[in-house]
C-alpha positions as a Markdown table, in Angstrom:
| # | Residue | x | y | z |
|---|---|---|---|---|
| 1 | Unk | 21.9 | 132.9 | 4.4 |
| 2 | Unk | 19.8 | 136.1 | 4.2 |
| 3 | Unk | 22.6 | 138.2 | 4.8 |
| 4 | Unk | 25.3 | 136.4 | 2.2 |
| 5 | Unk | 22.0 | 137.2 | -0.1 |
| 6 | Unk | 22.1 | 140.6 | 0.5 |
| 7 | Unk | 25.9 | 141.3 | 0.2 |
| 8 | Unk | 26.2 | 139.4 | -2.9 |
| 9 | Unk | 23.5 | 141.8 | -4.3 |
| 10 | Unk | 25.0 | 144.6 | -3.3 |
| 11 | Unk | 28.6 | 143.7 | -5.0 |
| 12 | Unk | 26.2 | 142.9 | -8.1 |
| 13 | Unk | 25.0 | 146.4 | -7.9 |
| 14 | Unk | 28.6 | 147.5 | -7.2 |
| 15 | Unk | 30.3 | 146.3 | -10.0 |
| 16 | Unk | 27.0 | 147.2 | -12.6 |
| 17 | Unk | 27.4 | 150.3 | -12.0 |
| 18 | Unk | 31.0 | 150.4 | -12.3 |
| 19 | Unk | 30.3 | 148.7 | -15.9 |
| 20 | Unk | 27.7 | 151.2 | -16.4 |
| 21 | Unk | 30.3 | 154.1 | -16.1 |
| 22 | Unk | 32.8 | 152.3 | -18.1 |
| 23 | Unk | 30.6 | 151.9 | -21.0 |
| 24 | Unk | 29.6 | 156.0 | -20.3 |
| 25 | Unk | 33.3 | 157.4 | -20.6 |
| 26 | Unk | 33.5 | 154.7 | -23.6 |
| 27 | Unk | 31.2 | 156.4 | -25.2 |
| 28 | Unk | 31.6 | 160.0 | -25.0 |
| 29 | Unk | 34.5 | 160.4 | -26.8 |
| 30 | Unk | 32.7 | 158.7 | -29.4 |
| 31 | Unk | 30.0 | 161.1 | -29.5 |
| 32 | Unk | 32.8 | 163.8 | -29.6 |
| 33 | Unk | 34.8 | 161.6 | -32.7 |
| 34 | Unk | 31.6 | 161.5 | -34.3 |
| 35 | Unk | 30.4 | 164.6 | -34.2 |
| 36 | Unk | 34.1 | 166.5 | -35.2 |
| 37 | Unk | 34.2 | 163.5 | -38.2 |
| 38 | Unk | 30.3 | 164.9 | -39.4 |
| 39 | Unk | 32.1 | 168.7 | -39.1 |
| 40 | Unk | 35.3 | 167.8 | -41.3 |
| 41 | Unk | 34.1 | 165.5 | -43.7 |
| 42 | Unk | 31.7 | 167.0 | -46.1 |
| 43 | Unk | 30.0 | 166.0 | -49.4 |
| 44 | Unk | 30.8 | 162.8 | -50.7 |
| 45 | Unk | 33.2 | 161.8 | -47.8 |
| 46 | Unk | 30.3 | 162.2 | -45.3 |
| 47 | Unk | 28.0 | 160.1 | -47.2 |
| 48 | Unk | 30.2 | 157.4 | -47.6 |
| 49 | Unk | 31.0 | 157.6 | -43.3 |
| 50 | Unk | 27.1 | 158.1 | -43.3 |
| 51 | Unk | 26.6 | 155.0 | -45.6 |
| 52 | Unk | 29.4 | 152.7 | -43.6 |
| 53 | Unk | 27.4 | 153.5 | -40.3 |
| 54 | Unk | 24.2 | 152.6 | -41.7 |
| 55 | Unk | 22.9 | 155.9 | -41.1 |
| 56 | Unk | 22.7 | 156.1 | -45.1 |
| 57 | Unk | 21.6 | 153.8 | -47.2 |
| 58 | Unk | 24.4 | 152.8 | -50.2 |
| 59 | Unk | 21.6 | 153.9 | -53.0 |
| 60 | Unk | 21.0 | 157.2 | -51.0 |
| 61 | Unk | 24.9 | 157.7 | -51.0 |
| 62 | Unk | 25.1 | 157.0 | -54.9 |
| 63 | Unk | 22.0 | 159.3 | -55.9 |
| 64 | Unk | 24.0 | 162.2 | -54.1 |
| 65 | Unk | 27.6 | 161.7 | -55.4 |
| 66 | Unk | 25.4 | 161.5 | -59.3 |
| 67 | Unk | 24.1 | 165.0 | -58.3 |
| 68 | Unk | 27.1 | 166.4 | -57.5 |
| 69 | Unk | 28.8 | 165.0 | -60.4 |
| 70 | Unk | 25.8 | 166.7 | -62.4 |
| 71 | Unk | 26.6 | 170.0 | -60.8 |
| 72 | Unk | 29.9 | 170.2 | -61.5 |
| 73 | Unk | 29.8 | 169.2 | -65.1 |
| 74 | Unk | 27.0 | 172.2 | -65.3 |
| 75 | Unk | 29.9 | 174.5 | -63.4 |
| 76 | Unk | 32.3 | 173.6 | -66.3 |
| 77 | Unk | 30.1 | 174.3 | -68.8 |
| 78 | Unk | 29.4 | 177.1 | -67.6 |
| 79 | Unk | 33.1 | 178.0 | -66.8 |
| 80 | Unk | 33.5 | 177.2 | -70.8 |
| 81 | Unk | 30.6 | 178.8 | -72.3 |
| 82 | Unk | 32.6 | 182.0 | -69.9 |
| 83 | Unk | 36.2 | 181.8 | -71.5 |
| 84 | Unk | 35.7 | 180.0 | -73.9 |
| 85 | Unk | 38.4 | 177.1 | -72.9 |
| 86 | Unk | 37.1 | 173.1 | -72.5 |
| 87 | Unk | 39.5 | 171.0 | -70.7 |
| 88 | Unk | 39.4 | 167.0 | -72.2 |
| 89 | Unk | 42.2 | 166.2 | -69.4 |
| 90 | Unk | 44.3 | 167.4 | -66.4 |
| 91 | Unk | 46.8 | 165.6 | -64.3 |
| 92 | Unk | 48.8 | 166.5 | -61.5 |
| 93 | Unk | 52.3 | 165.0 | -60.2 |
| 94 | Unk | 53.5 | 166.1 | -57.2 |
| 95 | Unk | 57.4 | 166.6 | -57.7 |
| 96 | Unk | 58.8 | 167.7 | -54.4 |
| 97 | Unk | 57.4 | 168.2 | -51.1 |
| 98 | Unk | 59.0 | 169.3 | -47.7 |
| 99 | Unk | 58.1 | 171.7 | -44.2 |
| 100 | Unk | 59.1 | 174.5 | -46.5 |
| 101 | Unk | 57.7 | 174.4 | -50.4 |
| 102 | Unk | 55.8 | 171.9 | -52.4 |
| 103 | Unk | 56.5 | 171.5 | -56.4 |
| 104 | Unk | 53.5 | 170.4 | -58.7 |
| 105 | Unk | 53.2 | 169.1 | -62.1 |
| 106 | Unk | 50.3 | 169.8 | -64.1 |
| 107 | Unk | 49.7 | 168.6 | -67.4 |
| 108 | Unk | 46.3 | 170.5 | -69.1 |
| 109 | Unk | 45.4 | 169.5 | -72.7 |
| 110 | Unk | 42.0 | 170.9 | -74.3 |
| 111 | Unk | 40.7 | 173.7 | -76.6 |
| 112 | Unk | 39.4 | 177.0 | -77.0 |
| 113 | Unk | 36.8 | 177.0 | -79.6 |
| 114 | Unk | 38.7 | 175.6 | -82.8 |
| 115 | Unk | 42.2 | 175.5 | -81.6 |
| 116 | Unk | 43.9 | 172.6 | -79.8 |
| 117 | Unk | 46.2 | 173.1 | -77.0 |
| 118 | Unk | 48.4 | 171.2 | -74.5 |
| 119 | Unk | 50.4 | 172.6 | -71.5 |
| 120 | Unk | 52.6 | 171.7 | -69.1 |
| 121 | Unk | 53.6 | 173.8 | -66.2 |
| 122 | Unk | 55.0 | 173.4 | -62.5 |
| 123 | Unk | 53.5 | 175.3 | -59.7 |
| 124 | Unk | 55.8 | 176.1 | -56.5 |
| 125 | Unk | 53.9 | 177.3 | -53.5 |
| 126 | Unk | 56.2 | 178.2 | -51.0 |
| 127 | Unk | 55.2 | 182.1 | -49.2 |
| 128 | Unk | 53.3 | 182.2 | -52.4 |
| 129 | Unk | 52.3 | 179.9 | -55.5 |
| 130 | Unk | 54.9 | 180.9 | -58.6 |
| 131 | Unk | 54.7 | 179.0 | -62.0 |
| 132 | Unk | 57.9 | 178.0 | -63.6 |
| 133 | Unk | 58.8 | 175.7 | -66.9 |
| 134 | Unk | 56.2 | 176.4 | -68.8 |
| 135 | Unk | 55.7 | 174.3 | -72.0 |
| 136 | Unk | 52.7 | 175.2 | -74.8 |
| 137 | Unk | 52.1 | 173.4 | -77.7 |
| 138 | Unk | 48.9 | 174.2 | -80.0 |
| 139 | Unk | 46.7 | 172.6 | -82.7 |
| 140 | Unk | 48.0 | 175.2 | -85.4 |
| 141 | Unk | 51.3 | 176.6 | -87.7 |
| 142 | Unk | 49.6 | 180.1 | -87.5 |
| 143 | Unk | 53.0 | 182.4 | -87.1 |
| 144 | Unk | 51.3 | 184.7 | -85.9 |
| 145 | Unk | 50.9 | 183.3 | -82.7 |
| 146 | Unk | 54.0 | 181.6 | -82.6 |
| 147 | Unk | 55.9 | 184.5 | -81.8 |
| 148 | Unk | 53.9 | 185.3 | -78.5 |
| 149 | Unk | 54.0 | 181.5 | -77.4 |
| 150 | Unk | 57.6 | 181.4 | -77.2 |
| 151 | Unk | 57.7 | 185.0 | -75.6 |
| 152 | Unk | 54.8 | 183.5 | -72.7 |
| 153 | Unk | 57.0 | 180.4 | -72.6 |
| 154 | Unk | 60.0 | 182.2 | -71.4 |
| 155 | Unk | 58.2 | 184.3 | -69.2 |
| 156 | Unk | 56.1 | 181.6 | -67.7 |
| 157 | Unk | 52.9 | 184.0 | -68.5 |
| 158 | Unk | 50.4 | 181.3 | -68.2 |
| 159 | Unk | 47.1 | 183.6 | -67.6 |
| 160 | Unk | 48.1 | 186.0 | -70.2 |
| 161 | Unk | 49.1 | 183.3 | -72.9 |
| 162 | Unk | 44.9 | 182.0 | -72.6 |
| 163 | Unk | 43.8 | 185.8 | -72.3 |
| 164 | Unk | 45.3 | 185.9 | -75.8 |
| 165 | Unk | 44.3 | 182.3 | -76.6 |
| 166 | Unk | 40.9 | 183.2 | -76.5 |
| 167 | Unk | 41.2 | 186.2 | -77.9 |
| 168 | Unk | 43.1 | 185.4 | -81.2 |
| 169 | Unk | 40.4 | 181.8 | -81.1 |
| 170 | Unk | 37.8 | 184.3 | -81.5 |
| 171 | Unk | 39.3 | 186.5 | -83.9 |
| 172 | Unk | 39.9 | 183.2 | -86.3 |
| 173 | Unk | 36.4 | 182.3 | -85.7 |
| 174 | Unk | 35.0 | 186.0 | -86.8 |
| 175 | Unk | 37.1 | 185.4 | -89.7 |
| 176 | Unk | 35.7 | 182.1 | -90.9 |
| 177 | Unk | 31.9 | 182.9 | -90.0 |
| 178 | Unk | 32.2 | 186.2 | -91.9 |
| 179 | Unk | 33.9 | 184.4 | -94.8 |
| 180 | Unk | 31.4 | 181.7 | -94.9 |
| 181 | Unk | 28.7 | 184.1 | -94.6 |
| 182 | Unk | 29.7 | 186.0 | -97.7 |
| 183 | Unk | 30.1 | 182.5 | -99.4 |
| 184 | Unk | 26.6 | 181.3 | -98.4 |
| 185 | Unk | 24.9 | 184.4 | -99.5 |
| 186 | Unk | 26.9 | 185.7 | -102.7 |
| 187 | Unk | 28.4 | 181.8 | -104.6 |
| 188 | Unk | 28.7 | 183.8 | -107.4 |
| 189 | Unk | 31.0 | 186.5 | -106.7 |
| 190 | Unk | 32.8 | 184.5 | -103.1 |
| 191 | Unk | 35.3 | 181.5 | -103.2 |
| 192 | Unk | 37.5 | 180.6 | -100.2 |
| 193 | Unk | 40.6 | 179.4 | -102.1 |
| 194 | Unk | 41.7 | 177.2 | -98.8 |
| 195 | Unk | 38.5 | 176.5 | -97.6 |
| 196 | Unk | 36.4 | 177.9 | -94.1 |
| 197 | Unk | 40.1 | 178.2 | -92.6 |
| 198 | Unk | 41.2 | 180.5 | -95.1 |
| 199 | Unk | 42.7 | 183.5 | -94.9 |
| 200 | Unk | 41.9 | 184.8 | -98.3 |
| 201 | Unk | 38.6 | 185.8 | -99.7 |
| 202 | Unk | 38.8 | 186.0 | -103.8 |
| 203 | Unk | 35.9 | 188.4 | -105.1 |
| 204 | Unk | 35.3 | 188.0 | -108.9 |
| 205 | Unk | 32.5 | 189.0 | -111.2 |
| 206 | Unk | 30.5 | 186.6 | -113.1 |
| 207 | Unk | 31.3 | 189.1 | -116.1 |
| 208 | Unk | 35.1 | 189.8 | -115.9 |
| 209 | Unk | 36.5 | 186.1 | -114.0 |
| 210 | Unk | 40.2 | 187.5 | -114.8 |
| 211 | Unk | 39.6 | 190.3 | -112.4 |
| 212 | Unk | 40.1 | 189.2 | -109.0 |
| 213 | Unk | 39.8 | 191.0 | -105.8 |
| 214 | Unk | 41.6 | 189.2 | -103.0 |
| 215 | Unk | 40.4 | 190.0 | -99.4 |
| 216 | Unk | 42.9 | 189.2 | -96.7 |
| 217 | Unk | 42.3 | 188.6 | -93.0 |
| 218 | Unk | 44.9 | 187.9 | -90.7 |
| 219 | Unk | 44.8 | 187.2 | -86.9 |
| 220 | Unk | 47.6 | 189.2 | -85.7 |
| 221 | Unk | 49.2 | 188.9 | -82.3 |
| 222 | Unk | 51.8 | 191.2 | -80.7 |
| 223 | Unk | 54.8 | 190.4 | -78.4 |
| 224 | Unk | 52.7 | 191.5 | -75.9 |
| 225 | Unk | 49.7 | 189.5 | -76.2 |
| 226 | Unk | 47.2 | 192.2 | -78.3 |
| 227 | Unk | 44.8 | 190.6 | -80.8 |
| 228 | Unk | 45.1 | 192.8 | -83.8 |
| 229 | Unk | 42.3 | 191.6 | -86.8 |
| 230 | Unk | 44.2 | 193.4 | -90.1 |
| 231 | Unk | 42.3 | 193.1 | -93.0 |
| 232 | Unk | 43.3 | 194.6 | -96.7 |
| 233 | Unk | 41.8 | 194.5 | -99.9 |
| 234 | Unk | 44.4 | 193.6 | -103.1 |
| 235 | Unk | 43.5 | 193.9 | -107.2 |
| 236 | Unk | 44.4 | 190.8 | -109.2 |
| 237 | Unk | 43.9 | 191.5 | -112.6 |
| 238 | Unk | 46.0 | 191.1 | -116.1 |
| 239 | Unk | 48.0 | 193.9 | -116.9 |
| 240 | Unk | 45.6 | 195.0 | -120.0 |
| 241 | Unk | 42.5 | 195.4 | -117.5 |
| 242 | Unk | 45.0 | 198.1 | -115.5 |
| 243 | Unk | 45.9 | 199.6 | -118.5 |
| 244 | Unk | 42.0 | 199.9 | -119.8 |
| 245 | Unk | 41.2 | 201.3 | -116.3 |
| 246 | Unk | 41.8 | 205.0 | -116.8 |
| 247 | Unk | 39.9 | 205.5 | -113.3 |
| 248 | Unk | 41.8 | 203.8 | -111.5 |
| 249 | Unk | 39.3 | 201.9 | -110.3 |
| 250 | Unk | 41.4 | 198.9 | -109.7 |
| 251 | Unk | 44.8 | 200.6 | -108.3 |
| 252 | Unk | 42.4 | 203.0 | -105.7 |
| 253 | Unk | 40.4 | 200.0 | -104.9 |
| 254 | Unk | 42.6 | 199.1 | -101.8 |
| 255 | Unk | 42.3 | 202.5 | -100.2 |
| 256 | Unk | 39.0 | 202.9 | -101.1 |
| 257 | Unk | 38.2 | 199.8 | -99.0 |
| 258 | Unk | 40.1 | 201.3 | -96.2 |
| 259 | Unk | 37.8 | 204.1 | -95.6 |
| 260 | Unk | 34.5 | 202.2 | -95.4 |
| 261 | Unk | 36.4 | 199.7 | -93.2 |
| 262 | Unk | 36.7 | 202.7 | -90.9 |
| 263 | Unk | 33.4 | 204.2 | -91.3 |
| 264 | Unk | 31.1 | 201.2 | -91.5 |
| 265 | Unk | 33.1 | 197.7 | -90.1 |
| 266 | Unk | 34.3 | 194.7 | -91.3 |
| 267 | Unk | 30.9 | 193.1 | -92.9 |
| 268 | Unk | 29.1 | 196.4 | -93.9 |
| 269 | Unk | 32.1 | 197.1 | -95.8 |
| 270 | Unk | 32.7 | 193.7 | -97.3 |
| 271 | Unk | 29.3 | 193.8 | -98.2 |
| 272 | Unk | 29.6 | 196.8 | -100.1 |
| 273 | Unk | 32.5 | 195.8 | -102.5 |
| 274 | Unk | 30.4 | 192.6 | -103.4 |
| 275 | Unk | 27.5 | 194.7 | -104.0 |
| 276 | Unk | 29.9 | 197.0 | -106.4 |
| 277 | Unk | 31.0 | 193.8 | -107.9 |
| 278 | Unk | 27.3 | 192.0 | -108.5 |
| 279 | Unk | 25.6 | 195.1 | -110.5 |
């Protein structure tokens, strides 16, 4: 009896720690999943493994995805405040995909300061990442970006086409906080005919209203992309206030204008004529 005792015991023992080692090569490969899943998976894809494994609690998870979303809206308003550009939507469609080259669609709409933009693009990475049908449309009738669009439509210029974006944004912008300036500070000699978008300035004395001095700012864009502001200064007046002005005043007024532009800038100069005009 003693002995059938002791030989039952000992297969007991046997086969426990047979189990045991079982349950060890179980487990290490476990450890070893687990610890390459905690290396690859980062940021919100490791707190919600962390989360599923009770490791980390579903609040904790939340309160860190909400902190990363509040980073990376500070990044993009950052990014914006930078180039001036806020994207309102993106989308991507994946068009073609093999061993050898994958073709993307992406779809960007925003704006850069005032001026509204959408554009579509694909982008085909193969040995390298190459942009082809490129499609812009923006918020404006302005000809004189027209032009360049069409040219950085061809040549599927993206980069270039919002390096001039933002430039010719910000040239527009100059425009209408200099006009309004003038407006806010001189209502008696300033009028925007077309409003803050206007690309006329009308200068007039309280004293002589049929004598008009038109300023004109346009936003001018070349084939190539340059922002070029041109700015000239045209009489309006009846024909009688020409003929009365034996100084020629009026007629040497544009050139005139010219020099200080050169000498003192756009808004020292302005400033000047509306000073001449106010007296």
């Amino acid at each position: 009896m003693l002995r059938r005792d002791m030989e039952t015991a000992r297969r007991l023992e046997f086969q426990s720690k047979a189990l045991q080692a079982e349950i060890d090569t179980l487990r290490s490969p476990h450890t070893e999943t687990e610890g390459s899943v905690a290396v690859k998976f980062k940021g919100r894809m490791k707190d919600a493994l962390l989360s599923l494994s009770g490791k980390q609690t579903a609040e904790e998870t939340m309160r860190k995805m909400r902190a990363e979303v509040e980073e990376m809206e500070e990044d993009l308003e950052r990014q914006t405040e930078m180039n001036g550009i806020s994207l309102t939507s993106c989308t991507v469609k994946t068009l073609h995909k093999d061993d050898t080259q994958v073709v993307q669609q992406y779809s960007l709409a925003g704006s850069c300061l005032d001026l509204g933009f959408q554009v579509e693009f694909q982008l085909s990475e193969a040995q390298g990442k190459t942009i082809t049908k490129l499609d812009i449309v923006l918020d404006t009738d302005d000809m004189q970006i027209s032009s360049f669009t069409s040219r950085a439509e061809e040549r599927c210029e993206l980069i270039q086409f919002f390096r001039t974006l933002r430039s010719f944004s910000e040239g527009r912008e100059d425009r209408r906080r200099t006009f309004h300036h003038f407006q806010e500070k001189y209502p008696s000699v300033v009028s925007l005919p077309e409003g803050l978008v206007s690309e006329v300035m009308t200068l007039s004395p309280p004293e002589l209203p049929s004598c008009v001095l038109a300023v004109h700012w346009s936003v001018m864009v070349s084939k190539e992309g340059e922002v070029i502001p041109q700015i000239h200064l045209l009489p309006r007046a009846p024909k009688k206030e020409f003929l009365m002005d034996s100084a020629g005043t009026l007629e040497g007024a544009p050139e005139s204008f010219h020099s200080l532009l050169s000498v003192l800038g756009i808004e020292a100069a302005l400033e000047n004529i509306i000073l001449a005009l106010s007296r």
